[in-house]
Backbone bond lengths (Angstrom), bond angles and torsions (degrees), N, CA, C in turn:
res aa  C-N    CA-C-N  psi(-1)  N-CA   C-N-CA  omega(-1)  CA-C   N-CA-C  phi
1 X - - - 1.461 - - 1.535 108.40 -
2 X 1.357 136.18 151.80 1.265 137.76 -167.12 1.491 117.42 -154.96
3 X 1.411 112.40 114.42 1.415 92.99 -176.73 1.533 127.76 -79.34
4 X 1.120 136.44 -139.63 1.631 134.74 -175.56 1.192 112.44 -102.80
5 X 1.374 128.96 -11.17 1.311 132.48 -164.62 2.195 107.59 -128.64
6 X 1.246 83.00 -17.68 1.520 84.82 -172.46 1.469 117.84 -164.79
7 X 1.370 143.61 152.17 1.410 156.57 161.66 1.479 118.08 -84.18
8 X 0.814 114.19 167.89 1.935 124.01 167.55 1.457 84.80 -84.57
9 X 1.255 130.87 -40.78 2.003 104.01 -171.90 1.742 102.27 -63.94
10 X 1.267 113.86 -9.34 1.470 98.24 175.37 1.292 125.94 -78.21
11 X 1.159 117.41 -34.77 1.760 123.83 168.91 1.506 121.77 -57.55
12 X 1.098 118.35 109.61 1.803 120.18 -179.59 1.256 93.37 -74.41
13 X 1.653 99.47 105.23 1.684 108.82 148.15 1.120 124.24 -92.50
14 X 1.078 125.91 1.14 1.137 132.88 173.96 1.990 114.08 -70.19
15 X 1.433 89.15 -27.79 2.021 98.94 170.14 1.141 106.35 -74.31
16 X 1.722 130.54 9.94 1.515 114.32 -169.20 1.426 115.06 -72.18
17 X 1.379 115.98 116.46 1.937 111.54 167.69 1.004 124.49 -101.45
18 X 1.346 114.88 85.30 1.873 115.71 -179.37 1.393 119.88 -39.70
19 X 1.254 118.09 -50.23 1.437 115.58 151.22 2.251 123.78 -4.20
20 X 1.171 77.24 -58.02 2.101 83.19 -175.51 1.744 86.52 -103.55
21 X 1.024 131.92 7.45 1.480 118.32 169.97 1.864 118.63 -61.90
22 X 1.115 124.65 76.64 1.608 115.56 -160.53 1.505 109.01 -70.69
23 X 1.130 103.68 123.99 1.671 111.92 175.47 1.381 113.70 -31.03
24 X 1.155 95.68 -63.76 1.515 109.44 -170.44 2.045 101.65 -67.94
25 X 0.544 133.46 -1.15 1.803 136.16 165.92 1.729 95.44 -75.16
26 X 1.602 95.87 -62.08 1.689 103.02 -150.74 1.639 101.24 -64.94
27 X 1.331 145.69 -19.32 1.135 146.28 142.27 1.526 115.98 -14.75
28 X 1.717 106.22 -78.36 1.176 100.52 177.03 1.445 124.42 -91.43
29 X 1.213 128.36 33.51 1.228 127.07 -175.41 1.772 95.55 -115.37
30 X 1.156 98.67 -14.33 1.768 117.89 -180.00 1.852 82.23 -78.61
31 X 1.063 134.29 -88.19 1.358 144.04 -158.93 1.445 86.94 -45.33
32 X 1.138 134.80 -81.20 1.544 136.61 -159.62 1.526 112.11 -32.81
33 X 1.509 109.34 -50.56 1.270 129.55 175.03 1.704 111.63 -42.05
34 X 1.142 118.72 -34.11 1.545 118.57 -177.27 1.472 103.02 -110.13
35 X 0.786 136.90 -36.44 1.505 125.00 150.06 1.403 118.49 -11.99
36 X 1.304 101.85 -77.99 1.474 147.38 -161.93 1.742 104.75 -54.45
37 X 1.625 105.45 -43.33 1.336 108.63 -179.58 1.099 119.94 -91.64
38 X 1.541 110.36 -24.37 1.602 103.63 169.53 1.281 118.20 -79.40
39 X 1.373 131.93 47.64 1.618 125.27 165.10 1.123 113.02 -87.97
40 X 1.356 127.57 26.46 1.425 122.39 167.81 1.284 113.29 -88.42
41 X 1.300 120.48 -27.14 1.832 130.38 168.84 1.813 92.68 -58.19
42 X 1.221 97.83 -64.21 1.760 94.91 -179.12 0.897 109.76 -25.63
43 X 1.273 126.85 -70.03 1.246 132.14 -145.72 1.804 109.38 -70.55
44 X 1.825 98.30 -41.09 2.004 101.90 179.41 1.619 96.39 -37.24
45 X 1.738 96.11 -48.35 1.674 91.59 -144.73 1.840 99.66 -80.93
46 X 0.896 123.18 8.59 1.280 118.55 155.18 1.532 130.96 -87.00
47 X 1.054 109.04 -12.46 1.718 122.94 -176.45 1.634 95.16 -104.12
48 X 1.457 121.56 -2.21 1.286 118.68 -166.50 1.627 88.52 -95.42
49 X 1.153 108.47 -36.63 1.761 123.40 -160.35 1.492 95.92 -91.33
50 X 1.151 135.01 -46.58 1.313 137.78 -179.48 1.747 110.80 -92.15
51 X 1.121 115.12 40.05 1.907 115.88 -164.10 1.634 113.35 -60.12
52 X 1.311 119.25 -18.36 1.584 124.69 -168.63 1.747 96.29 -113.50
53 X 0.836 109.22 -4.94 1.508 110.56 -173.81 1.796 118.03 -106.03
54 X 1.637 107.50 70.71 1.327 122.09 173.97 1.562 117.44 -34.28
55 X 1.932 116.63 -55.98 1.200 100.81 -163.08 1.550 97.26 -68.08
56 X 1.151 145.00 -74.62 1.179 148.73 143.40 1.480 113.31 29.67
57 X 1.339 123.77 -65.58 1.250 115.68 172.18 1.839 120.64 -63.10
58 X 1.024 106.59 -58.69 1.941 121.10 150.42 1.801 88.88 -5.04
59 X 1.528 89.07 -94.29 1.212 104.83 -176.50 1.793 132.91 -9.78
60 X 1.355 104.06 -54.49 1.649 139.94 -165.92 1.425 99.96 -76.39
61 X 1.665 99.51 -52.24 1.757 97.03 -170.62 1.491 103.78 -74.44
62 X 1.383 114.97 -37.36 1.594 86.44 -175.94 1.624 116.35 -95.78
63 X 1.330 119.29 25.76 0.998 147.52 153.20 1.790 119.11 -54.88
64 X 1.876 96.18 -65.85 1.515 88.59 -175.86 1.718 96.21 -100.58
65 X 1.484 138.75 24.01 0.669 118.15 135.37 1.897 150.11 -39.97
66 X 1.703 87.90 -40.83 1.680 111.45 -179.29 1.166 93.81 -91.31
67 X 1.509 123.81 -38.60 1.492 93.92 164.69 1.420 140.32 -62.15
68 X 1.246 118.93 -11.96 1.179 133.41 167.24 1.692 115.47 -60.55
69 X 1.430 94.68 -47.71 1.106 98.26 -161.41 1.736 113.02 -84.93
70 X 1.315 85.97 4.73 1.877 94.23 175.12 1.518 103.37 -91.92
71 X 1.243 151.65 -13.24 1.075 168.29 -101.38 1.384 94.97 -160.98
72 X 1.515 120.24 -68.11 1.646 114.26 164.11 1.698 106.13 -43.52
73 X 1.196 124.75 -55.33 1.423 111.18 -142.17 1.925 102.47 -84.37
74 X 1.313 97.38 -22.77 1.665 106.51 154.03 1.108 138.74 -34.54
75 X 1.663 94.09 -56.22 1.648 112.80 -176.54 1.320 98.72 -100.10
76 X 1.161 131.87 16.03 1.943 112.75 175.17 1.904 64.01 -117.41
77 X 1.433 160.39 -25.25 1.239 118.96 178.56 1.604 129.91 -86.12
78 X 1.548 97.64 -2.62 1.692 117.22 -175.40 1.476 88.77 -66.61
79 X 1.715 102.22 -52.74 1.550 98.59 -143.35 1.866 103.66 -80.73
80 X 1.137 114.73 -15.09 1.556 118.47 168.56 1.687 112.36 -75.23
81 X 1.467 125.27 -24.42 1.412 126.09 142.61 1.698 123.97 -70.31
82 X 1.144 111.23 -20.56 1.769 114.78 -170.27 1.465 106.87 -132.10
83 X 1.078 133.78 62.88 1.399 116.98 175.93 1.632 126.45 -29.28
84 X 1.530 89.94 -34.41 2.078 85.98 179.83 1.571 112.10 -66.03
85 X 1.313 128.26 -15.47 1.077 129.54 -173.58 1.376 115.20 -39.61
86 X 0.868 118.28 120.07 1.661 114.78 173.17 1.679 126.15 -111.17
87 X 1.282 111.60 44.47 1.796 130.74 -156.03 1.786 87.77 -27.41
88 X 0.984 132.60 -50.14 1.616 119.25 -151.72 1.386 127.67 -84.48
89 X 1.657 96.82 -23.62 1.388 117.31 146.63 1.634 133.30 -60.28
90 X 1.376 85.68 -38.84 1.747 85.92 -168.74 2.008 94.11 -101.91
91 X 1.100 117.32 27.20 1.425 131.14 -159.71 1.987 85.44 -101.83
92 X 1.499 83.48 -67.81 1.401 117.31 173.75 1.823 116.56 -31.43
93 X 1.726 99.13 -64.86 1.281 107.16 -161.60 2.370 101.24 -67.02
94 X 1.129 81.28 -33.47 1.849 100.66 179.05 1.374 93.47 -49.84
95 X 1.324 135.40 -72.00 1.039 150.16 -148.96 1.697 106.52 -68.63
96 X 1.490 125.59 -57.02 0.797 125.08 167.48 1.931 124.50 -48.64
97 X 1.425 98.01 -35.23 1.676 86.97 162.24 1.133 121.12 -153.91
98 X 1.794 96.18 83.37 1.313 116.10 167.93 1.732 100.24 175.76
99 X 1.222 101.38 100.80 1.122 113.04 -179.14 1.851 119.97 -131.65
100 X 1.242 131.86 131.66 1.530 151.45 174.40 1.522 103.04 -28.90
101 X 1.392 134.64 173.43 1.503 124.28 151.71 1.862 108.68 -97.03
102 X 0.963 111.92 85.76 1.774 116.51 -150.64 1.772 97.97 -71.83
103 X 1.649 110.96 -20.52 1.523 102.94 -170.39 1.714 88.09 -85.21
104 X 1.185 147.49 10.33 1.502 120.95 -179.12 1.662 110.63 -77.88
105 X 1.484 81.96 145.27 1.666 86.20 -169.06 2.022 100.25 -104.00
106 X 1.407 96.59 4.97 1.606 76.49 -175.88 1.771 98.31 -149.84
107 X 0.857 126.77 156.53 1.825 134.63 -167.71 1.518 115.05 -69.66
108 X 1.116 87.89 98.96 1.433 104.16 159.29 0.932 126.26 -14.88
109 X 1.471 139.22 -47.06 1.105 161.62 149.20 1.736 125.78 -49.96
110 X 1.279 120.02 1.82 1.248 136.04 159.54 1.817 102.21 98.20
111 X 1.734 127.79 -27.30 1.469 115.92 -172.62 1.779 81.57 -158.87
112 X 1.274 87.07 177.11 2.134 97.76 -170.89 1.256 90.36 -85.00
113 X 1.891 128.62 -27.62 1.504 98.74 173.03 1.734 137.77 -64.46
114 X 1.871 90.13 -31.01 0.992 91.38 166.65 2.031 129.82 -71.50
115 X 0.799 104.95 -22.96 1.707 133.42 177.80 1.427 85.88 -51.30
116 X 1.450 141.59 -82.55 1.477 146.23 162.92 0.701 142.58 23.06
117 X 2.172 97.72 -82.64 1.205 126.72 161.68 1.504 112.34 -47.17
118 X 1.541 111.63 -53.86 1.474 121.20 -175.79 1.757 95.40 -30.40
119 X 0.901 93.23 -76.88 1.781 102.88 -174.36 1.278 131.01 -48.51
120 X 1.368 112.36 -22.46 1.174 126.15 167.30 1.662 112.59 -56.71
121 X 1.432 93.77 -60.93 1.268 103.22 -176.28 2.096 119.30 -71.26
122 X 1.091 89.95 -7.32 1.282 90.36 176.56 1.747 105.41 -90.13
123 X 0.853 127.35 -50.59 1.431 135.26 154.97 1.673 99.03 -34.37
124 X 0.616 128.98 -35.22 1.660 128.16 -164.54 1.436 96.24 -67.92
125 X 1.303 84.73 -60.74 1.601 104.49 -170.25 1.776 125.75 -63.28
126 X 1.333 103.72 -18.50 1.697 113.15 174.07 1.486 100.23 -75.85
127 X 1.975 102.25 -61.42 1.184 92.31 -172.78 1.276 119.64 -47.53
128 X 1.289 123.26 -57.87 1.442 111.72 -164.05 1.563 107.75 -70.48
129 X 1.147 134.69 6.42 1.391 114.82 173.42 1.291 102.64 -110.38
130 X 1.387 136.88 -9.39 1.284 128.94 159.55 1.358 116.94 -74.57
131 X 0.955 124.73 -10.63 1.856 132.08 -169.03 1.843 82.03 -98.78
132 X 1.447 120.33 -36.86 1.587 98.16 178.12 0.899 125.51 -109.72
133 X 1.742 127.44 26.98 1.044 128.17 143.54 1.456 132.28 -87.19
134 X 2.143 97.93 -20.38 1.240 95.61 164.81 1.657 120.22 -86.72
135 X 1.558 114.55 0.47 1.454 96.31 170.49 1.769 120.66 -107.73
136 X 1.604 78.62 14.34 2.247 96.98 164.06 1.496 98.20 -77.42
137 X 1.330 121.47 -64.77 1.198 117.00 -132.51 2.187 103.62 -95.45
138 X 1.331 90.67 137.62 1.541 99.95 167.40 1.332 130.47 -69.83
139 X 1.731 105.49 -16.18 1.725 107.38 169.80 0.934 123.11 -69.23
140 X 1.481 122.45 122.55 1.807 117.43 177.55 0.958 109.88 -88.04
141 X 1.456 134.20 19.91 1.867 116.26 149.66 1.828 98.62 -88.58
142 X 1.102 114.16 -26.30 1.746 112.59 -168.32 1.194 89.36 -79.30
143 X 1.791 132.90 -30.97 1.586 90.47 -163.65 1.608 91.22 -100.77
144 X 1.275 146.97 21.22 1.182 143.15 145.30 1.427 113.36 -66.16
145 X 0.965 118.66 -43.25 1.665 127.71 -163.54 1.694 91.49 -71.28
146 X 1.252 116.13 -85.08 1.570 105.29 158.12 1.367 139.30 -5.56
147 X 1.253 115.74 -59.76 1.522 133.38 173.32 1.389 103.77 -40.00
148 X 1.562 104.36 -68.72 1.696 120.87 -175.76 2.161 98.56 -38.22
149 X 1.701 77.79 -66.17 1.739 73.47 -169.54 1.347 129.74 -62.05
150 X 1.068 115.31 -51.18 1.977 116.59 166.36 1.220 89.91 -37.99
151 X 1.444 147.56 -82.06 1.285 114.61 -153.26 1.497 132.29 -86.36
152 X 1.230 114.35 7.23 1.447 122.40 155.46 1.330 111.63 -83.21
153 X 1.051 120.74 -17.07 2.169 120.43 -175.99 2.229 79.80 -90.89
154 X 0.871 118.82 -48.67 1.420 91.09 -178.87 1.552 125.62 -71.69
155 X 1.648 113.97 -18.58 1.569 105.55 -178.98 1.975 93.88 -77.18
156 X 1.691 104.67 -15.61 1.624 90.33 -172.20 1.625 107.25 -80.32
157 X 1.194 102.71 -13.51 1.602 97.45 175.56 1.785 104.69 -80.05
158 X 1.174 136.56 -56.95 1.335 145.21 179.98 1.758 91.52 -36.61
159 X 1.395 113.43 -68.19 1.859 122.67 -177.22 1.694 97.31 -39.32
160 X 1.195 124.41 -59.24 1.970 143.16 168.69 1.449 102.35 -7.20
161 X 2.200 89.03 -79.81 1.106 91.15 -171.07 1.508 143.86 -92.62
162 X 1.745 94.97 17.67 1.746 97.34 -165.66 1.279 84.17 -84.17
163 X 1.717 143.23 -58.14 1.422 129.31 172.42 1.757 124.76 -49.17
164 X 1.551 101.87 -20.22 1.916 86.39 170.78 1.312 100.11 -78.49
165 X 1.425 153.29 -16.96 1.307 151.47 159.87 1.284 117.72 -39.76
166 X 1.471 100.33 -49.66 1.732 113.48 -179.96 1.516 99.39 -53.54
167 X 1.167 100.10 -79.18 1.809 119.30 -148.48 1.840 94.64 -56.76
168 X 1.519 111.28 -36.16 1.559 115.66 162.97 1.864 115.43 -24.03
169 X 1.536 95.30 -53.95 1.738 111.15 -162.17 1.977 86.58 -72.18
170 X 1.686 120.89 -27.97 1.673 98.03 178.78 1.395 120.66 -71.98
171 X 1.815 98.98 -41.66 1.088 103.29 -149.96 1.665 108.92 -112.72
172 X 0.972 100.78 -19.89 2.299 109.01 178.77 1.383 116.10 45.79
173 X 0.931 100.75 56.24 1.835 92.28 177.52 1.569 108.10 -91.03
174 X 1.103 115.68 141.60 1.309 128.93 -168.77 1.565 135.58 -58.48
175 X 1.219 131.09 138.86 1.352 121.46 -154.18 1.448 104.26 -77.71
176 X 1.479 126.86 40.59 1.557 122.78 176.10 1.482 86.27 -134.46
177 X 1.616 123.11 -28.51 1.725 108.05 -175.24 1.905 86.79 -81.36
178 X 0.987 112.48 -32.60 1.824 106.51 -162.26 2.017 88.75 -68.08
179 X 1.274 133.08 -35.01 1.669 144.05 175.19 0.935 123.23 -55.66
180 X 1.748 112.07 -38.64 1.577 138.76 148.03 1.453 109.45 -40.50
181 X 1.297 97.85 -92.41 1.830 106.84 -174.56 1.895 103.57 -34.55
182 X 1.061 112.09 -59.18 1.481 119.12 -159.85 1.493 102.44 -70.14
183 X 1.259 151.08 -6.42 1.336 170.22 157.19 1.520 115.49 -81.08
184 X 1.049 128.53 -28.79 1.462 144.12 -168.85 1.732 86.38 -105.82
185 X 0.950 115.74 -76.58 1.841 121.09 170.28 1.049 98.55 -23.66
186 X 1.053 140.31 -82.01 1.459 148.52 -174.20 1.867 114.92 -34.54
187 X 1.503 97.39 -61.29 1.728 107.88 162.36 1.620 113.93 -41.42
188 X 1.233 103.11 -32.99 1.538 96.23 -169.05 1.620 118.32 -91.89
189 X 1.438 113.94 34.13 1.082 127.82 -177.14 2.077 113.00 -92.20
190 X 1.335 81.15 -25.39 1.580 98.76 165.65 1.182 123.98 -90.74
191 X 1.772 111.51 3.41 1.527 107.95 167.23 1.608 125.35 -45.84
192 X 1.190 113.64 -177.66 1.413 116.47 159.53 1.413 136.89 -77.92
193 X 1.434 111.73 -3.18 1.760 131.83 176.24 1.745 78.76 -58.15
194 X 1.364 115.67 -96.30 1.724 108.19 -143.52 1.973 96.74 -75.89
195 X 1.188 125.09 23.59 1.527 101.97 168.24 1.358 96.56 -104.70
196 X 1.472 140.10 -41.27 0.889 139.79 160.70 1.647 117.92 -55.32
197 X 1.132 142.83 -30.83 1.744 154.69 172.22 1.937 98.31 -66.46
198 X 1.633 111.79 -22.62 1.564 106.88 -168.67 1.592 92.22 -102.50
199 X 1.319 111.54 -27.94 1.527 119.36 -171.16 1.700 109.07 -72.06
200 X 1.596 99.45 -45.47 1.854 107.66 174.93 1.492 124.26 -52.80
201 X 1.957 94.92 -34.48 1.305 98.11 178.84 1.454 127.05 -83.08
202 X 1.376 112.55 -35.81 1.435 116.77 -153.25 1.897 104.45 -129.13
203 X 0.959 112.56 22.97 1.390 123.17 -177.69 1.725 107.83 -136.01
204 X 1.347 104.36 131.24 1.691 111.48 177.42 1.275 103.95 -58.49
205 X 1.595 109.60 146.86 1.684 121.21 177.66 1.479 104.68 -48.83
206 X 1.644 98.71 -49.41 1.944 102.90 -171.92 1.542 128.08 -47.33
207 X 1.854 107.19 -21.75 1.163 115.51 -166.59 1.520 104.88 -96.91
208 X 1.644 104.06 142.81 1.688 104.49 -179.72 1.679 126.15 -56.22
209 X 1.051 104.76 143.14 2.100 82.83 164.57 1.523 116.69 -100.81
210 X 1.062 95.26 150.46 1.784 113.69 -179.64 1.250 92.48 -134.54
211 X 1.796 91.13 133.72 1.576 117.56 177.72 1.657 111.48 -80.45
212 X 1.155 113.70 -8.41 1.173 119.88 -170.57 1.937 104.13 -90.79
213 X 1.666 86.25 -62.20 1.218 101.68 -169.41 2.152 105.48 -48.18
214 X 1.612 82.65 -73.42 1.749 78.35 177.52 1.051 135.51 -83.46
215 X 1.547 126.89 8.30 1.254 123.59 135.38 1.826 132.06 -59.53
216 X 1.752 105.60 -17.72 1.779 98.82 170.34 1.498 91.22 -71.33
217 X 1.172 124.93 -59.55 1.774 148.69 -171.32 1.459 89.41 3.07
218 X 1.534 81.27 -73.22 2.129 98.98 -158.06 1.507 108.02 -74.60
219 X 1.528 127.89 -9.94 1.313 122.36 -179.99 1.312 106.34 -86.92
220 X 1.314 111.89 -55.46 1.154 116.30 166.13 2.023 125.08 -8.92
221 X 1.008 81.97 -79.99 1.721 115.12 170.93 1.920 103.39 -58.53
222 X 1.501 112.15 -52.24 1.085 103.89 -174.02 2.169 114.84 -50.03
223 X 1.557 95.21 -58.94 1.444 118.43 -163.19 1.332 95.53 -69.94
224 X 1.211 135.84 6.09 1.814 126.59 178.49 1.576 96.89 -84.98
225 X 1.620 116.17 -36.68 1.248 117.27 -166.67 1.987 117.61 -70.46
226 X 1.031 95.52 -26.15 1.612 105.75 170.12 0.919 128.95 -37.99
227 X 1.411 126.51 115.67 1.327 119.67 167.93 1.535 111.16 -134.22
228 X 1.009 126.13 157.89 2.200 153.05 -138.65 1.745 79.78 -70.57
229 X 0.969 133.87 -74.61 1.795 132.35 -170.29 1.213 99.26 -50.74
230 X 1.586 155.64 -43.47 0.928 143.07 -169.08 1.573 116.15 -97.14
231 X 0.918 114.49 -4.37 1.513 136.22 149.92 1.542 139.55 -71.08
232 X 1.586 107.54 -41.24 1.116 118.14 154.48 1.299 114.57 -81.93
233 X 1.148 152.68 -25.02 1.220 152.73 160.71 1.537 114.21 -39.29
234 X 1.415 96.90 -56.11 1.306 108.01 -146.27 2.323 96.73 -85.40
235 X 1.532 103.07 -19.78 1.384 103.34 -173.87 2.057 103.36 -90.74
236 X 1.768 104.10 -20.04 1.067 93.59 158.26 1.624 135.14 -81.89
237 X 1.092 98.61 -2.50 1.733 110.69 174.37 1.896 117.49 -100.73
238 X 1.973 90.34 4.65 1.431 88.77 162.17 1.064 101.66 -105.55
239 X 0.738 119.51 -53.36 1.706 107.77 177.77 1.656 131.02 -18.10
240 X 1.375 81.67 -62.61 1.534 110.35 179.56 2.168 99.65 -35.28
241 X 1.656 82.79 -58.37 1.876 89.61 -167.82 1.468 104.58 -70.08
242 X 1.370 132.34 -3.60 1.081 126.11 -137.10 2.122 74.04 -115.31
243 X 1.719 115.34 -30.02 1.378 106.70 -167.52 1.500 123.36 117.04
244 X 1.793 95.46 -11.87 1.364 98.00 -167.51 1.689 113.92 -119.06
245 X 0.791 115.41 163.11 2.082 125.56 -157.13 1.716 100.94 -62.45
246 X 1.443 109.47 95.50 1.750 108.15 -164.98 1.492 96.21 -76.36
247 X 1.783 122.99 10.11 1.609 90.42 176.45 1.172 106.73 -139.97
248 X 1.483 115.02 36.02 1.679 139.99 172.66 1.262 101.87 -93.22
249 X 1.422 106.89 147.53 1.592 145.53 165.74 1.631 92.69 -33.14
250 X 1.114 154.79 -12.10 1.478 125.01 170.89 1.350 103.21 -119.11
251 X 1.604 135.31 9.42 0.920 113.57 167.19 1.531 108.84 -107.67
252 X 1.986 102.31 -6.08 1.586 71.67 -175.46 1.934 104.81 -96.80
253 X 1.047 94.00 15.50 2.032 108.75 168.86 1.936 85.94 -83.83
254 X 1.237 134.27 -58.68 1.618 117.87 -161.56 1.540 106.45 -65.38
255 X 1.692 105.94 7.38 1.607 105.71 -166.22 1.707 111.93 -95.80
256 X 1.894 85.96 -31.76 1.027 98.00 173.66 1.251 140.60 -97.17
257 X 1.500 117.37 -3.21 1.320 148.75 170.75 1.660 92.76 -75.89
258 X 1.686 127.28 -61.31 1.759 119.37 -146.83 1.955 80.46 -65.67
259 X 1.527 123.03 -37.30 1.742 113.83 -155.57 1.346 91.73 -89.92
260 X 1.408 137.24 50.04 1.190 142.09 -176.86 1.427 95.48 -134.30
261 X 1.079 115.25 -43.83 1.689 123.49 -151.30 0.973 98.80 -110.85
262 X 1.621 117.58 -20.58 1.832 100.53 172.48 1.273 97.99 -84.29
263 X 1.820 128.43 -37.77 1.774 109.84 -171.05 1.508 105.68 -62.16
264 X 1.536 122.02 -28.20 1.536 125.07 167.73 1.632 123.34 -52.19
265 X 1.308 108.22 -48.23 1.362 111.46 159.60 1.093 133.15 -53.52
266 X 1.711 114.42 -63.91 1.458 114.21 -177.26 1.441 103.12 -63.27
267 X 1.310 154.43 -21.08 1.021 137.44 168.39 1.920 134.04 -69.85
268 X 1.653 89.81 -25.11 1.373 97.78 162.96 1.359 97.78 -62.59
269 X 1.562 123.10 -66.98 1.787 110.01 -144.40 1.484 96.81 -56.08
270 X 1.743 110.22 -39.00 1.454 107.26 -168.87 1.715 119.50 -30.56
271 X 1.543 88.36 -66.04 1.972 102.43 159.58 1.517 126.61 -21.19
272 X 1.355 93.52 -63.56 1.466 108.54 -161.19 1.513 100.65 -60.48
């Protein structure tokens, strides 16, 4: 699979230094990795929600194509830090329990504008956590591999929002229901996709999963990587989808409030 901007022959693995490989990275870069590859469900259930809308679908497939292919370059870097890694196995076990609602025929999110935003903000959210995992980590194949992706999760948010613009001019729903969706999006980061994606990877088949348990697991680990530039970035590019002025006095206070509450957070789970 290959995205538009780049190949896996482009990444020198050959620079890999296990040495700066941090355990605690390769955990969630194991989880990310299956995430990452299953955007092909994404994508059904977007052509399911968008069914009359050709360019749009175009759009989607070669959309979770690169997402796919971020997901490959993940798991060929887990497994050059982890030899036990077994991506196709634990590809497998993910898959088996944790799956999309792929028969919905209409957005979750109540209209396709809102559907959008969803995406917007999810794009928000890769990019900026791939831009801070590549400016955590000391491996220079991870922070290459990263590089690639932060800036393909941001041209996929820009791709997001030039069609939520469109469907904007059908449907106009207001920049507090679009604040809604993109706030609730945000909540759903504690779903069961990445506690179960940290559980597939790094936990024996024999052992139970808890949504609780391995969902702190992967936050834990996630929110250490954060840092204040990739935070403000990422709360001014909600805004933006959300309708509202990303470089006014209340967003750059929501910028500084979300990198408040994640160093507050990750330090609770740290505790715990």
């Amino acid at each position: 699979m290959t995205g538009g901007h780049w190949t896996l022959d482009d990444i020198p693995w050959h620079s890999f230094d296990p040495a700066k490989a941090d355990p605690e990275l390769v955990k969630i870069v194991k989880a990310a990795s299956m995430v990452e590859y299953n955007s092909a469900d994404y994508a059904t259930y977007l052509r399911n929600v968008f069914p009359d809308d050709a360019g749009f679908h175009a759009a989607a497939d070669a959309w979770a194509q690169e997402e796919i292919q971020h997901g490959a370059a993940l798991a060929r870097w887990a497994k050059l830090a982890d030899d036990s890694f077994d991506f196709e196995e634990s590809f497998a076990r993910f898959r088996a329990g944790y799956q999309i609602p792929l028969e919905a025929t209409d957005s979750v999110r109540g209209s396709r504008s809102g559907e959008l935003v969803a995406r917007c903000i999810v794009e928000v959210g890769t990019s900026s956590y791939y831009a801070s995992i590549g400016a955590t980590t000391e491996e220079p194949v991870l922070r290459e591999v990263c590089r690639h992706i932060a800036a393909d999760e941001l041209r996929h948010y820009k791709l997001f929002y030039t069609h939520l613009r469109r469907y904007l001019e059908q449907e106009n729903i207001g920049r507090w229901k679009r604040l809604a969706v993109a706030l609730g999006r945000i909540g759903e980061s504690e779903d069961d996709e990445l506690a179960y994606a940290f559980y597939a990877a790094n936990e024996d088949p024999a052992a139970p999963y808890d949504r609780n348990i391995h969902g702190r697991a992967y936050m834990k680990r996630a929110m250490a990587c954060y840092r204040e530039p990739q935070v403000r970035r990422a709360v001014a590019m909600i805004f933006k989808a959300a309708g509202l002025n990303p470089q006014g006095r209340t967003a750059g206070l929501a910028a500084r409030a979300a990198f408040g509450f994640i160093r507050w957070r990750g330090r609770r789970l740290a505790a715990a």
